[in-house]
C-alpha positions in Angstrom: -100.5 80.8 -9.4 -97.8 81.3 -7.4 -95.3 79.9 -10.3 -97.2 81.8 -12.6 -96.6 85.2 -10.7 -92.7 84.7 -10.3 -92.3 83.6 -13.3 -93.9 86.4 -14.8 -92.2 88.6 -12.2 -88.7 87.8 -13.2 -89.5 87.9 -16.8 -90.0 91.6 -16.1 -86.5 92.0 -14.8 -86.8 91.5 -11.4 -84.4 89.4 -9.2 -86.2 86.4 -7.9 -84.4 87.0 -4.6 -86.8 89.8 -3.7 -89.7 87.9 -4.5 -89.4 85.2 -2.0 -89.7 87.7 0.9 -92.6 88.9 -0.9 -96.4 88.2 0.6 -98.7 87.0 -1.3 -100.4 89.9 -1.7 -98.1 91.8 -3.4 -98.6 89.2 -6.4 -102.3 90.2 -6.5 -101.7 93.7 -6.6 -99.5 92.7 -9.8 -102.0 90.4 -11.3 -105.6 90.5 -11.6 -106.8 87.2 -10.4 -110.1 86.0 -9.6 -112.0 86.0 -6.4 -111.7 81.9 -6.1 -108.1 82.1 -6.5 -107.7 85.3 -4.3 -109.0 82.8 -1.6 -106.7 80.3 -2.4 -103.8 82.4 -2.0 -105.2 84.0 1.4 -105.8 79.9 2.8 -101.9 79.6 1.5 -100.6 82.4 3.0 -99.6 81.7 6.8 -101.8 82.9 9.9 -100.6 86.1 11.6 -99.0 85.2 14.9 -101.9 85.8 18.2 -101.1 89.2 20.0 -102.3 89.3 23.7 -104.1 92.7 24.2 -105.0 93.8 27.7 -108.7 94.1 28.6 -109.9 96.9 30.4 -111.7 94.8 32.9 -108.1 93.5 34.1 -106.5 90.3 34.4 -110.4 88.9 35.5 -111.2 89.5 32.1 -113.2 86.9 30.1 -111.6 87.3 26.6 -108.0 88.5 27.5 -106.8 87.2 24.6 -107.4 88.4 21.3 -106.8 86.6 18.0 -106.9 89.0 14.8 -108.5 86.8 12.0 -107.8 86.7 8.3 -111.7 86.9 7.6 -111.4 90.7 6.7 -108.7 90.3 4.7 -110.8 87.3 3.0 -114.1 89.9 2.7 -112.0 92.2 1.2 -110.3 90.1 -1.5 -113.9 89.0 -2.4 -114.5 92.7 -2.7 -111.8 93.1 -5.0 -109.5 95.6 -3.0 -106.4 94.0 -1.6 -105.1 95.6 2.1 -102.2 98.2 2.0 -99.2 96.0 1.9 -96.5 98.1 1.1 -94.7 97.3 -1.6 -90.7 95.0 -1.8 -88.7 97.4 -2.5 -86.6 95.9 -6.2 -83.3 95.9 -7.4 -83.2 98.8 -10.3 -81.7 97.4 -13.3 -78.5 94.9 -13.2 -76.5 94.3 -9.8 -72.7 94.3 -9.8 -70.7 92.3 -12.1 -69.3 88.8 -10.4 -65.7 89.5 -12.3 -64.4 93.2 -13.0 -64.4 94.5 -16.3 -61.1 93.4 -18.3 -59.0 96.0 -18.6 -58.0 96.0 -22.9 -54.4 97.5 -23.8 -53.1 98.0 -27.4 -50.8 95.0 -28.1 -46.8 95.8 -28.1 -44.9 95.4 -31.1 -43.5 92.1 -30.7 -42.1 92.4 -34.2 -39.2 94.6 -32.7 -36.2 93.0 -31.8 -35.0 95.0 -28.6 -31.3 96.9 -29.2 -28.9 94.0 -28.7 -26.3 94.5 -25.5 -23.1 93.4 -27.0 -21.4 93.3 -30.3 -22.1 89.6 -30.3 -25.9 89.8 -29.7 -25.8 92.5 -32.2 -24.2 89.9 -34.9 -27.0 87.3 -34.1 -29.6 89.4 -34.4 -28.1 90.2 -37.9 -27.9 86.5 -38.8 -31.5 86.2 -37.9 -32.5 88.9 -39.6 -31.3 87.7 -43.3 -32.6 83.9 -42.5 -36.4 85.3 -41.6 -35.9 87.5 -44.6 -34.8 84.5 -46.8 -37.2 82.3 -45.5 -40.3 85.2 -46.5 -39.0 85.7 -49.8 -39.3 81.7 -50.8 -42.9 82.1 -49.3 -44.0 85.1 -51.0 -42.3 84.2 -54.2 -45.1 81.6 -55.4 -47.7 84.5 -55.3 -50.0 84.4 -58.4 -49.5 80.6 -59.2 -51.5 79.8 -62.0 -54.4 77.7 -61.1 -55.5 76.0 -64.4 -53.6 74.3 -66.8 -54.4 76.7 -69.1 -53.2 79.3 -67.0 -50.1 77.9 -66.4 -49.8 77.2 -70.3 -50.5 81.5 -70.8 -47.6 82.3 -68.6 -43.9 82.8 -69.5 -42.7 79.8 -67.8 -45.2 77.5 -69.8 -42.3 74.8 -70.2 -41.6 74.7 -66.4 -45.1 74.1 -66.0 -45.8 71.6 -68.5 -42.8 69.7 -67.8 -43.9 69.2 -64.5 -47.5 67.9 -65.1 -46.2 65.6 -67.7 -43.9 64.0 -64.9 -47.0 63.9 -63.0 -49.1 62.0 -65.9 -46.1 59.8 -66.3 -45.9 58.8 -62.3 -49.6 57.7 -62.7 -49.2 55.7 -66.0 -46.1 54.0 -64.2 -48.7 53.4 -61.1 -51.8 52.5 -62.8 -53.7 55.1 -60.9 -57.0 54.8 -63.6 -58.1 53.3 -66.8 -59.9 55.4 -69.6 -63.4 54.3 -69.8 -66.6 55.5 -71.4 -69.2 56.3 -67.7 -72.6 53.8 -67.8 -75.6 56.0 -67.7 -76.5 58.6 -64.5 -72.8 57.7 -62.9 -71.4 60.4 -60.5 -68.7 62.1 -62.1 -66.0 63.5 -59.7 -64.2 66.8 -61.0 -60.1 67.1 -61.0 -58.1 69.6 -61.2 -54.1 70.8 -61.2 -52.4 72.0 -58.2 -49.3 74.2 -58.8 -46.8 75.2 -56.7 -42.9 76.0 -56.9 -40.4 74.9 -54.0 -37.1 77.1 -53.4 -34.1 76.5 -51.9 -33.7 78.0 -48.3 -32.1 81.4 -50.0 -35.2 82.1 -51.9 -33.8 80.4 -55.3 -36.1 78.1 -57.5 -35.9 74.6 -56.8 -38.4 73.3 -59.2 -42.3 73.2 -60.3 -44.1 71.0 -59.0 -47.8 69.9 -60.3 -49.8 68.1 -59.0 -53.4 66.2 -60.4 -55.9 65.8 -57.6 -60.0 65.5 -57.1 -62.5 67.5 -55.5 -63.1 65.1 -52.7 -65.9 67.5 -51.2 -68.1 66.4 -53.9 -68.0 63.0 -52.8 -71.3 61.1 -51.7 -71.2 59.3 -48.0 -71.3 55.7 -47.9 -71.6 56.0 -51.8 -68.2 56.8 -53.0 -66.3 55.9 -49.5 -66.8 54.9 -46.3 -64.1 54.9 -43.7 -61.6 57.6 -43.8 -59.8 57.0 -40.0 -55.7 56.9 -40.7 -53.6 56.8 -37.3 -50.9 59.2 -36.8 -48.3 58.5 -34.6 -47.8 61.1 -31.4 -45.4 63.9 -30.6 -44.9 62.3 -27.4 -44.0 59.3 -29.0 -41.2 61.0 -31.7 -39.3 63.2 -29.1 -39.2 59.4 -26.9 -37.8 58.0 -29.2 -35.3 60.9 -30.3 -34.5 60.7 -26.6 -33.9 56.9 -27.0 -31.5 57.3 -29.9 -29.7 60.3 -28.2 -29.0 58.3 -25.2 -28.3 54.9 -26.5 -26.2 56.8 -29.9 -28.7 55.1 -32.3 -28.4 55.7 -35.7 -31.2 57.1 -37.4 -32.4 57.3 -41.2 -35.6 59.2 -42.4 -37.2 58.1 -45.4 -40.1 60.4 -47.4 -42.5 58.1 -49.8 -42.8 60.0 -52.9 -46.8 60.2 -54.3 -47.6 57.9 -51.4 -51.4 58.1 -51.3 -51.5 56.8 -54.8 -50.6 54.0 -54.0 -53.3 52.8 -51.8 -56.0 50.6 -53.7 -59.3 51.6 -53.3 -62.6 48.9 -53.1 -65.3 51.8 -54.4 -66.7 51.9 -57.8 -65.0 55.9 -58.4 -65.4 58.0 -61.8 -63.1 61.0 -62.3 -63.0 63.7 -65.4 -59.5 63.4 -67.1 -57.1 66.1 -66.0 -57.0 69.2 -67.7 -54.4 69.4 -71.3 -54.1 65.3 -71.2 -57.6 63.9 -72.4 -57.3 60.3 -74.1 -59.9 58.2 -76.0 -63.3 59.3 -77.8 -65.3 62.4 -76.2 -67.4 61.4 -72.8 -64.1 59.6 -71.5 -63.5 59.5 -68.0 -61.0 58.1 -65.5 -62.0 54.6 -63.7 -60.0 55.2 -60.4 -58.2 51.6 -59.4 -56.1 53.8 -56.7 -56.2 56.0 -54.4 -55.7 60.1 -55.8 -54.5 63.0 -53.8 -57.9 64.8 -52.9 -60.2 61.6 -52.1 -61.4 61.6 -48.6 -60.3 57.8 -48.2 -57.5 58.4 -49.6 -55.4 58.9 -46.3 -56.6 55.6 -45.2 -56.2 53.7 -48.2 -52.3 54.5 -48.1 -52.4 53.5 -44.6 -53.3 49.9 -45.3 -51.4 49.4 -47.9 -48.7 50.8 -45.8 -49.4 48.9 -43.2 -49.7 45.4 -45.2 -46.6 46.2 -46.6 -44.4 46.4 -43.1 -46.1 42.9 -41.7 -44.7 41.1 -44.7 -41.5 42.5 -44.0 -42.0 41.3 -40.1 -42.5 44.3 -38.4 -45.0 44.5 -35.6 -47.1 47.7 -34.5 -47.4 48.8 -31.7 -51.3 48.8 -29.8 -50.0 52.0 -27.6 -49.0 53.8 -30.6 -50.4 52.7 -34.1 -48.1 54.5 -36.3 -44.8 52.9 -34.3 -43.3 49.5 -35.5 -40.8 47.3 -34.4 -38.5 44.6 -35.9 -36.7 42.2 -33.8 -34.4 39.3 -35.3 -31.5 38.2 -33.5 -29.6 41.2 -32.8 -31.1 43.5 -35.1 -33.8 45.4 -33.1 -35.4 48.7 -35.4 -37.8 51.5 -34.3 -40.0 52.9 -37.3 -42.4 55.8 -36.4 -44.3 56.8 -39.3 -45.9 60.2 -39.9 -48.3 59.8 -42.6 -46.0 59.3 -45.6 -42.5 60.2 -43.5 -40.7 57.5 -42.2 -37.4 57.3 -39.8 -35.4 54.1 -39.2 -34.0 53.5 -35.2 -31.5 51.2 -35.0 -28.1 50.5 -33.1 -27.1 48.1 -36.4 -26.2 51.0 -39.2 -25.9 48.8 -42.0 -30.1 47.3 -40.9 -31.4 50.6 -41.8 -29.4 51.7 -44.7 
């Protein structure tokens, strides 16, 4: 009952610290209990200390000592009135906070470059001015990029576009990427669609359109349509060690960027995908039987990786068990360090003509 009482106590808002220098009977004046477990609480509740009391026949006295019994107070809870304790005095509402209240300014305008000190501050601050302005404009030039084929095809630079995704159906004709097949009965179809971008120069200049077929991977079923999707990539600790390396021992270094790389990874699931958008093939109901890996598949990452990773044994590289995405190849005197960062490679080596 006791449990009961505090727990109910503190559920009113009342600090529990309070409580335990409460006696019992301020509990009953807060709850209505019964008279069975108003003597329970009055056996609990500890014995007032004995008081010696002088007699008036002296220190001859019979009974000089006195001891005040809890009986009344017993006869009384059976009676259903409880003695006047006075009440705890409470906490009123919420006690000081533990930390002070943060203090919230408006933020500065760290956008403004301070007034520069000297002519030459004042001349970098103008260089950096045009490159950040440069570098936004080939940013927000690519605003409104069609996102359909048939968008693209509405625009004014419809050839740009439709140069660029027949490069792209070329790639995967050259890589075998699918084979045009009619679906069997209740198979999962995965949707596809075009990706367009356009990369500029570092002066804001077009470089070229770019397109790009991919799937909806989201739509993919768990442990139906793939399985594992891990893919180590190495660590930035690892790349500026190795920078450090070929700083200090004046290695020579060449960096090599896969094109399409995740298309090459072969996949081992059974995958159907609609064909892409202005390029269908074959009778109506068609679809695409994946035999590798597309840009948008949730193994896809992984599948590149192996393939990847086959690839550089066969050439006699070994990885690294520290670092998975670091090889090495040692023969003779040629010793190479290849970190790989998904499909970006760079070659380490002391021997120049190894790695070109």
């Amino acid at each position: 009952m006791i449990c009961l009482a505090h727990w109910s106590t503190v559920s009113r808002g009342y600090h529990h610290s309070s409580l335990l220098k409460a006696p019992i009977h301020y509990f009953l004046s807060l709850f209505p209990l019964s008279t069975t477990s108003c003597r329970v609480l009055s056996l609990i509740q500890p014995s007032p200390t004995p008081t010696r009391t002088p007699s008036p026949g002296g220190a001859n006295a019979q009974n000089p000592i006195s001891v005040s019994s809890s009986s009344s107070e017993s006869d009384s809870s059976d009676s259903g009135s409880s003695p006047d304790v006075p009440p705890v005095p409470l906490p009123s509402g919420s006690g000081p906070r533990r930390n002070p209240e943060r203090v919230r300014r408006p933020p500065g305008e760290f956008w403004i470059l301070p007034d520069p000190k000297s002519p030459t501050e004042a001349a970098e601050y103008a260089v950096l001015a045009e490159t950040v302005e440069a570098a936004f404009a080939s940013k927000t030039v690519g605003d409104g990029l069609p996102r359909s084929y048939r968008q693209a095809m509405a625009t004014p630079n419809a050839a740009q576009w439709k140069g660029a995704a027949q490069e792209e159906m070329d790639h995967h004709k050259r890589n075998r990427s699918w084979r045009i097949v009619t679906p069997p009965p209740g198979a999962k179809i995965i949707p596809s669609m075009w990706v367009m971008t356009v990369k500029h120069n570092p002066d804001g200049s077009v470089a070229r359109y770019k397109v790009r077929n991919v799937t909806k991977g989201f739509t993919q079923r768990p442990g139906l349509d793939y399985t594992e999707t891990f893919a180590p990539t190495s660590r930035q600790a690892s790349l500026r060690l190795i920078s450090a390396l070929a700083a200090q021992h004046d290695l020579h270094m060449h960096s090599v960027d896969i094109t399409a790389a995740f298309t090459n990874g072969d996949l081992d699931e059974t995958i159907y995908m609609h064909q892409p958008e202005g390029f269908h093939e074959g009778p109506p109901g068609s679809v695409c039987a994946l035999d590798k890996a597309i840009y948008g598949l949730k193994q896809a990452s992984r599948q590149w990786n192996l393939k990847m990773h086959a690839a550089m044994l066969s050439m006699g590289f070994t990885r690294l068990k520290s670092d998975s995405s670091i090889y090495l190849f040692v023969r003779g005197d040629v010793r190479i360090i290849m970190p790989v960062y998904v499909d970006d490679m760079t070659f380490v080596s002391k021997d120049k003509a190894a790695i070109a």
